[in-house]
DSSP file (Angstrom, degrees, kcal/mol; ACC not computed):
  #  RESIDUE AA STRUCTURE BP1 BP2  ACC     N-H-->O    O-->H-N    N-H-->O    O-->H-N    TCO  KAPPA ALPHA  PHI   PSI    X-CA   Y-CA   Z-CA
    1    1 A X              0   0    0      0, 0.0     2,-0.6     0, 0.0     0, 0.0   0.000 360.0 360.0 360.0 130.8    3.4   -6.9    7.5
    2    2 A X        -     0   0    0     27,-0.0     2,-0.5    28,-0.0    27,-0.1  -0.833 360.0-147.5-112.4 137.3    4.0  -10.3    5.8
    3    3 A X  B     -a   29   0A   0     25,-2.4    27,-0.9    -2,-0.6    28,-0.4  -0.944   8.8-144.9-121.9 151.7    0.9  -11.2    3.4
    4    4 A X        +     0   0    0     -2,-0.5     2,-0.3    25,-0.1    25,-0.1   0.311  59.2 107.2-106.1   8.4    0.0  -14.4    2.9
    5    5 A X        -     0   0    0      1,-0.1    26,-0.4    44,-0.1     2,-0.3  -0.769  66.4-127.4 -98.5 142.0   -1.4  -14.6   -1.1
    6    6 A X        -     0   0    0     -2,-0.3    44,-5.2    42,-0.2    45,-0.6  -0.679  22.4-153.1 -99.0 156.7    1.0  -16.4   -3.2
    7    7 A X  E     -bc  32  51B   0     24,-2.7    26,-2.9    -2,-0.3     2,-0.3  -0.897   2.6-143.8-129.1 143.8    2.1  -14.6   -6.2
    8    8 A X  E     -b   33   0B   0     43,-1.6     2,-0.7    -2,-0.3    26,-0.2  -0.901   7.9-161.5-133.1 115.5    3.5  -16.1   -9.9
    9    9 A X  E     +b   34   0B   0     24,-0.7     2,-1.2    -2,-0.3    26,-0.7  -0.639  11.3 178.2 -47.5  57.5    6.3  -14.4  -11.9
   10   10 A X  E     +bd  35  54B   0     43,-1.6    45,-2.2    -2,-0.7     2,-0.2  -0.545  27.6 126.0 -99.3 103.5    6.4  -15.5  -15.5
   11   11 A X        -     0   0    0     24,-1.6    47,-0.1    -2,-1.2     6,-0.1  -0.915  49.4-146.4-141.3 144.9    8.9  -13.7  -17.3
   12   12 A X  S    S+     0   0    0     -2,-0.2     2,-0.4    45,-0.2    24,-0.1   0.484  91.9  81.7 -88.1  -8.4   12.1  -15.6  -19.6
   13   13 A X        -     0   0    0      1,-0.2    -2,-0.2     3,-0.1     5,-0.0  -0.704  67.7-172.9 -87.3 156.0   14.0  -12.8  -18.6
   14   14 A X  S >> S+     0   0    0     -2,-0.4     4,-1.8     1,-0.2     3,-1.0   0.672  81.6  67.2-124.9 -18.1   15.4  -13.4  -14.8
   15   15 A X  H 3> S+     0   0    0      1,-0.2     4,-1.1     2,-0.2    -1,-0.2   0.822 109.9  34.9 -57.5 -26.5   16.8   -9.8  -14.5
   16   16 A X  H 34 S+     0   0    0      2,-0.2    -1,-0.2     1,-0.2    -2,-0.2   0.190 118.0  51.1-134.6  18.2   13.3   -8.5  -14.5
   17   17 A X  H X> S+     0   0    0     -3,-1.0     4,-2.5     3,-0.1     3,-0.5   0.635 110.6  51.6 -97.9 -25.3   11.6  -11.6  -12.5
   18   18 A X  H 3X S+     0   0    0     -4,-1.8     4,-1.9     1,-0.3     5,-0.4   0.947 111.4  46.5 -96.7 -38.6   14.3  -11.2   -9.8
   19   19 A X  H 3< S+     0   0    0     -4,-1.1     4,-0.5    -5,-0.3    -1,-0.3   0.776 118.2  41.2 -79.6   0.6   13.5   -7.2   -9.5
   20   20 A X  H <> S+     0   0    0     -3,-0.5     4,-2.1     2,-0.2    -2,-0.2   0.754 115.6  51.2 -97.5 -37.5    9.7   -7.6   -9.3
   21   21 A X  H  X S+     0   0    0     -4,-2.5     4,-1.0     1,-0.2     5,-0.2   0.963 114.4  45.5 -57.8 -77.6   10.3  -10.8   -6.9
   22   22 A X  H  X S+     0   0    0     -4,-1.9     4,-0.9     1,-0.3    -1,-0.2   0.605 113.9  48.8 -65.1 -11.2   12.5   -8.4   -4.8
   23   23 A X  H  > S+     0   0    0     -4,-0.5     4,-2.0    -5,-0.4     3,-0.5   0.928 112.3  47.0 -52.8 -68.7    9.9   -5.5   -4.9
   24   24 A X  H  X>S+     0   0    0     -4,-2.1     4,-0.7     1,-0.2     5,-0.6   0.808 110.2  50.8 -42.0 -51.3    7.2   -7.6   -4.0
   25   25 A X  H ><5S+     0   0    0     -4,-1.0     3,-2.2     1,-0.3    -1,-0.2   0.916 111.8  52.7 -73.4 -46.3    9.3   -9.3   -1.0
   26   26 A X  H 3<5S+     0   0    0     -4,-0.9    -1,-0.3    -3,-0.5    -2,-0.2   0.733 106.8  47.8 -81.5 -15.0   10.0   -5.6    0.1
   27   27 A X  H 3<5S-     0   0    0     -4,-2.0    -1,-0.3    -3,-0.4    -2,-0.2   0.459 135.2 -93.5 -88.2   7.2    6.2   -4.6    0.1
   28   28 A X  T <<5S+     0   0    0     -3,-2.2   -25,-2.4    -4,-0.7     2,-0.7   0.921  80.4 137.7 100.5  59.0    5.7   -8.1    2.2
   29   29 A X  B   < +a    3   0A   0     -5,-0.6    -1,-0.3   -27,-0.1   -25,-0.1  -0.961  16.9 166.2 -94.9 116.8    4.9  -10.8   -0.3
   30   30 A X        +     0   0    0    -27,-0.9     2,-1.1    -2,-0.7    -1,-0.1   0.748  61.9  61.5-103.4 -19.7    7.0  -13.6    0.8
   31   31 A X        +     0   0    0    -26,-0.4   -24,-2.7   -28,-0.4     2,-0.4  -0.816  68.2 141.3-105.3 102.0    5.4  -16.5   -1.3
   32   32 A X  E     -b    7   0B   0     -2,-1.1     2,-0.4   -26,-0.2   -24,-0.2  -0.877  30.1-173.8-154.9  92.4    6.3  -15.1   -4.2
   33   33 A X  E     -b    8   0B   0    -26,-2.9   -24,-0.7    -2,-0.4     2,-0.3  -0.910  12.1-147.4-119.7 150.9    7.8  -17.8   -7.6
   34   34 A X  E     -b    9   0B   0     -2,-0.4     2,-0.3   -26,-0.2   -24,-0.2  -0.839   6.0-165.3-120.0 132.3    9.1  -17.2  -10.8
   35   35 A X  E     -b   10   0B   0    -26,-0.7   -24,-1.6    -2,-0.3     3,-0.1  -0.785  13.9-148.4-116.8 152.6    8.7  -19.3  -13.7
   36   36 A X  S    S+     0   0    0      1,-0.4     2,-0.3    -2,-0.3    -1,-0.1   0.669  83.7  34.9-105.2  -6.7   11.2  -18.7  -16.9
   37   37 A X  S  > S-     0   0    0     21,-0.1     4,-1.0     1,-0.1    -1,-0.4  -0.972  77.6-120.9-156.1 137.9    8.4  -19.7  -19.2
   38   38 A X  H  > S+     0   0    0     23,-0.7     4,-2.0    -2,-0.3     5,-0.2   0.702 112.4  58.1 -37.2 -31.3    4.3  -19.8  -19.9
   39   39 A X  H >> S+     0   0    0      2,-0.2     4,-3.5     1,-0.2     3,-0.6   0.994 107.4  36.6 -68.1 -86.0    4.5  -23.4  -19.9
   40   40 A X  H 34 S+     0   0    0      1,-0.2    -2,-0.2     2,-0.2    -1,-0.2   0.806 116.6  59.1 -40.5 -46.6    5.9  -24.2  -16.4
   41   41 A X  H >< S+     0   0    0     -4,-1.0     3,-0.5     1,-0.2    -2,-0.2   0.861 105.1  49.0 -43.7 -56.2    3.8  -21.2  -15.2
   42   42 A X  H X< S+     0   0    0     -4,-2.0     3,-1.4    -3,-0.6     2,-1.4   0.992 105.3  56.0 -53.1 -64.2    0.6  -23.0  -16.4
   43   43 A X  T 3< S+     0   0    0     -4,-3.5    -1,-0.2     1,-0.4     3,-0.2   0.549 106.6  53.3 -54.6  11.7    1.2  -26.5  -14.8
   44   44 A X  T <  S+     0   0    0     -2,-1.4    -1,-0.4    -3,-0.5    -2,-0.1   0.155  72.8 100.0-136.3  30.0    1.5  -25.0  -11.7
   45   45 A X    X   +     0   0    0     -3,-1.4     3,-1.3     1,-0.1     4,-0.2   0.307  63.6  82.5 -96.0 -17.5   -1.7  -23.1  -11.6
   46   46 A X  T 3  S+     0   0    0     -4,-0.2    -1,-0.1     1,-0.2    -2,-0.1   0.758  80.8  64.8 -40.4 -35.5   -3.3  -25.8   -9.4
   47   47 A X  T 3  S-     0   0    0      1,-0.1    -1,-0.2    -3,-0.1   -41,-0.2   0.301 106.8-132.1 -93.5  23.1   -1.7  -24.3   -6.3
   48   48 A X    <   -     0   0    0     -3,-1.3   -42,-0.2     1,-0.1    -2,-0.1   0.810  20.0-157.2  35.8  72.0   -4.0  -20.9   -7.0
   49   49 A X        -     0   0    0     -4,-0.2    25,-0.3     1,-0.1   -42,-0.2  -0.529  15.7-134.6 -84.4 149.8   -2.1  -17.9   -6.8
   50   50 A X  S    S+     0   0    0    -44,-5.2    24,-0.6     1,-0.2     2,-0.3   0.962  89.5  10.4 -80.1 -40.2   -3.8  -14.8   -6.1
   51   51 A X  E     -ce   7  74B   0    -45,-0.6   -43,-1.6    22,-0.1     2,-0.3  -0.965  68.1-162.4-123.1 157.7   -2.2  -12.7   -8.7
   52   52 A X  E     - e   0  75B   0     22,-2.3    24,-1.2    -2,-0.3     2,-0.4  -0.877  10.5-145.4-140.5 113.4    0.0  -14.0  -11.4
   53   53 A X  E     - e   0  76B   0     -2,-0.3   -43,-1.6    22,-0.2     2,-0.3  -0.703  21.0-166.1 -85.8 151.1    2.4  -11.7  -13.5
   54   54 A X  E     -de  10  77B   0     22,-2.1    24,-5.3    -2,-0.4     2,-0.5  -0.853  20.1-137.0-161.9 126.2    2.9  -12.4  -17.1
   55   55 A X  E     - e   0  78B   0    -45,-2.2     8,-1.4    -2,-0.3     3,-0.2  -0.828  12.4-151.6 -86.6 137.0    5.2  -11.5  -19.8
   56   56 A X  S    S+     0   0    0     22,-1.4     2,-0.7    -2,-0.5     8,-0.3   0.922  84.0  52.0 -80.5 -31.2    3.6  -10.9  -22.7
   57   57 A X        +     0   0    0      5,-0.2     2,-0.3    21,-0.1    -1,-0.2  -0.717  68.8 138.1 -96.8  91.2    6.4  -11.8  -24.9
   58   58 A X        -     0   0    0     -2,-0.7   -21,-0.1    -3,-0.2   -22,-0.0  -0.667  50.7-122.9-129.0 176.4    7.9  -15.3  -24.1
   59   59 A X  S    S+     0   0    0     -2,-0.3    -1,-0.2     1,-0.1     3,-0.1   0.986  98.6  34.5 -79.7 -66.1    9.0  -18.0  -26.5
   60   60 A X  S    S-     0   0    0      1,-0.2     2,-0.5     0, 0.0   -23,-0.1   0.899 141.0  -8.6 -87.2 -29.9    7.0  -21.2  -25.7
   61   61 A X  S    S-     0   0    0      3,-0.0   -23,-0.7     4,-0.0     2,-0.2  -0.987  80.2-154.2-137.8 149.3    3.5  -19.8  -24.5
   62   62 A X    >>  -     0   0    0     -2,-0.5     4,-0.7    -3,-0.1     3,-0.5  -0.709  42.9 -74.5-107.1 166.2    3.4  -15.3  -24.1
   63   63 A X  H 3> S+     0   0    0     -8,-1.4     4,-1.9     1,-0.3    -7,-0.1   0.577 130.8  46.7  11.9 -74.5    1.0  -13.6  -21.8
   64   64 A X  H 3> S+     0   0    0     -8,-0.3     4,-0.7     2,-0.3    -1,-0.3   0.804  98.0  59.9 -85.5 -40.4   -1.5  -14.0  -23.6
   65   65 A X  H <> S+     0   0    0     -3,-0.5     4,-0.8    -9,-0.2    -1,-0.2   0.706 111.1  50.4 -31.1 -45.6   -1.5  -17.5  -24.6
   66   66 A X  H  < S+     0   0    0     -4,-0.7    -2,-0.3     2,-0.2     4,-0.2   0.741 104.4  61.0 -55.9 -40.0   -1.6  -18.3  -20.4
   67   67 A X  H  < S+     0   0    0     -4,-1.9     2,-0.8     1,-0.2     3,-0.4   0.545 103.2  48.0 -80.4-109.8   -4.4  -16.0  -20.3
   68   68 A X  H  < S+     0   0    0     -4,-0.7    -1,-0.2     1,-0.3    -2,-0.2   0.069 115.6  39.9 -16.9 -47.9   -6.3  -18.2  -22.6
   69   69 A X  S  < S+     0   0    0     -2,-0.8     2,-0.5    -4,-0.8    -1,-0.3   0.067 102.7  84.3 -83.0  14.9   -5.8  -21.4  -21.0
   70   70 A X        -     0   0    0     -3,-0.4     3,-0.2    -4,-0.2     2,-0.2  -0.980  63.6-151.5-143.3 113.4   -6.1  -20.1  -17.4
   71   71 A X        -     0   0    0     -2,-0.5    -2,-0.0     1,-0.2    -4,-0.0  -0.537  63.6  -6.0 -97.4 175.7   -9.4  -19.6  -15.5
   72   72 A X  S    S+     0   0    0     -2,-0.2     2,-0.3     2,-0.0    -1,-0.2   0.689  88.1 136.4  22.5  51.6  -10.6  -17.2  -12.7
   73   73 A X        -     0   0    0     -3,-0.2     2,-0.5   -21,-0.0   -22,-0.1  -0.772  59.1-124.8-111.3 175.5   -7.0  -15.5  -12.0
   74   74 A X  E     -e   51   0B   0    -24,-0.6   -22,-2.3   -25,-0.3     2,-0.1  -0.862  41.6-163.3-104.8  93.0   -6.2  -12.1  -11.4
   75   75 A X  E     -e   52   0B   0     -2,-0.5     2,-0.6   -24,-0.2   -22,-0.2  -0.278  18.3-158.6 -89.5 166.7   -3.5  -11.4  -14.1
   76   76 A X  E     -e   53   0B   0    -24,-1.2   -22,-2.1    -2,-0.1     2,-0.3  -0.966  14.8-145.5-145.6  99.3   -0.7   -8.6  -14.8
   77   77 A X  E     -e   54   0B   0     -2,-0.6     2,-0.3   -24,-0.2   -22,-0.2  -0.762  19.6-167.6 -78.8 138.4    0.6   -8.1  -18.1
   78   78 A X  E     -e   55   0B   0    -24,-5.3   -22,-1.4    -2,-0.3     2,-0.2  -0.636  11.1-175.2-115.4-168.2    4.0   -7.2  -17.8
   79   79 A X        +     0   0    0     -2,-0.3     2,-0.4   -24,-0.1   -24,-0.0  -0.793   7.5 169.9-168.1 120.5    6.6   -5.7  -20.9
   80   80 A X        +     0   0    0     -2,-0.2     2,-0.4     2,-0.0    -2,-0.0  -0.984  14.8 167.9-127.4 158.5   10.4   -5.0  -20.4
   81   81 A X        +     0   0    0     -2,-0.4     2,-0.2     2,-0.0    -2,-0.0  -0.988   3.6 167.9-144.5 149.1   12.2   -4.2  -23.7
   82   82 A X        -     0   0    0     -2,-0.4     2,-1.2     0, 0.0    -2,-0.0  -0.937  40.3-100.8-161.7 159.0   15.6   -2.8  -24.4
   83   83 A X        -     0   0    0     -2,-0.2     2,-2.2     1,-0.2    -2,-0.0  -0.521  19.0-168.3 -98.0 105.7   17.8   -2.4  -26.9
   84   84 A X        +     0   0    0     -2,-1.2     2,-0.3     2,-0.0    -1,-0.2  -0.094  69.9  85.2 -80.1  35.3   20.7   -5.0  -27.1
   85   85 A X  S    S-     0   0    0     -2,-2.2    -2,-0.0     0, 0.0     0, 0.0  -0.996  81.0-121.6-121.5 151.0   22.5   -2.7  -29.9
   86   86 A X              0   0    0     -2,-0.3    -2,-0.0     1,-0.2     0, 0.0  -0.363 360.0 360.0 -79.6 163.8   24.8    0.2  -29.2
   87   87 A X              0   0    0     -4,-0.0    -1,-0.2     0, 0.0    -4,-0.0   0.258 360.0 360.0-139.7 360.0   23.6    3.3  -30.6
């Protein structure tokens, strides 16, 4: 079943847009873009997406900063963290 609501990915990480883009595709989202940053995610908001997920922690606008500037979407906070020291 292919469904037809486009969906926007805004995460600076691309490891963890590309496995929620490739989850989504495999539950039948096919219109389904990733943005690397809040900014580019905002300007593009014209084209109405039915859900749009959001990292909360991004350099030039987070999560939550898009949620502010952003009317009537249906939003997703996301969070991936890890730790880039060996232990």
């Amino acid at each position: 079943m292919i469904n037809t609501k486009k969906i926007f990915i805004a995460d600076d990480d691309i490891f963890t847009s590309a496995i929620f883009k490739q989850h989504l595709h495999n539950l039948g989202y096919d219109d389904v873009t990733c943005f690397s940053d809040g900014t580019s995610c905002l300007n593009e908001l014209t084209e109405k997406p039915g859900i749009v997920l959001l990292d909360h922690q991004m350099d030039d606008l987070n999560g939550f900063e898009v949620l502010k500037k952003s009317n009537d979407l249906i939003l997703i906070f996301t969070w991936s963290w890890y730790l880039d020291k060996k232990i």
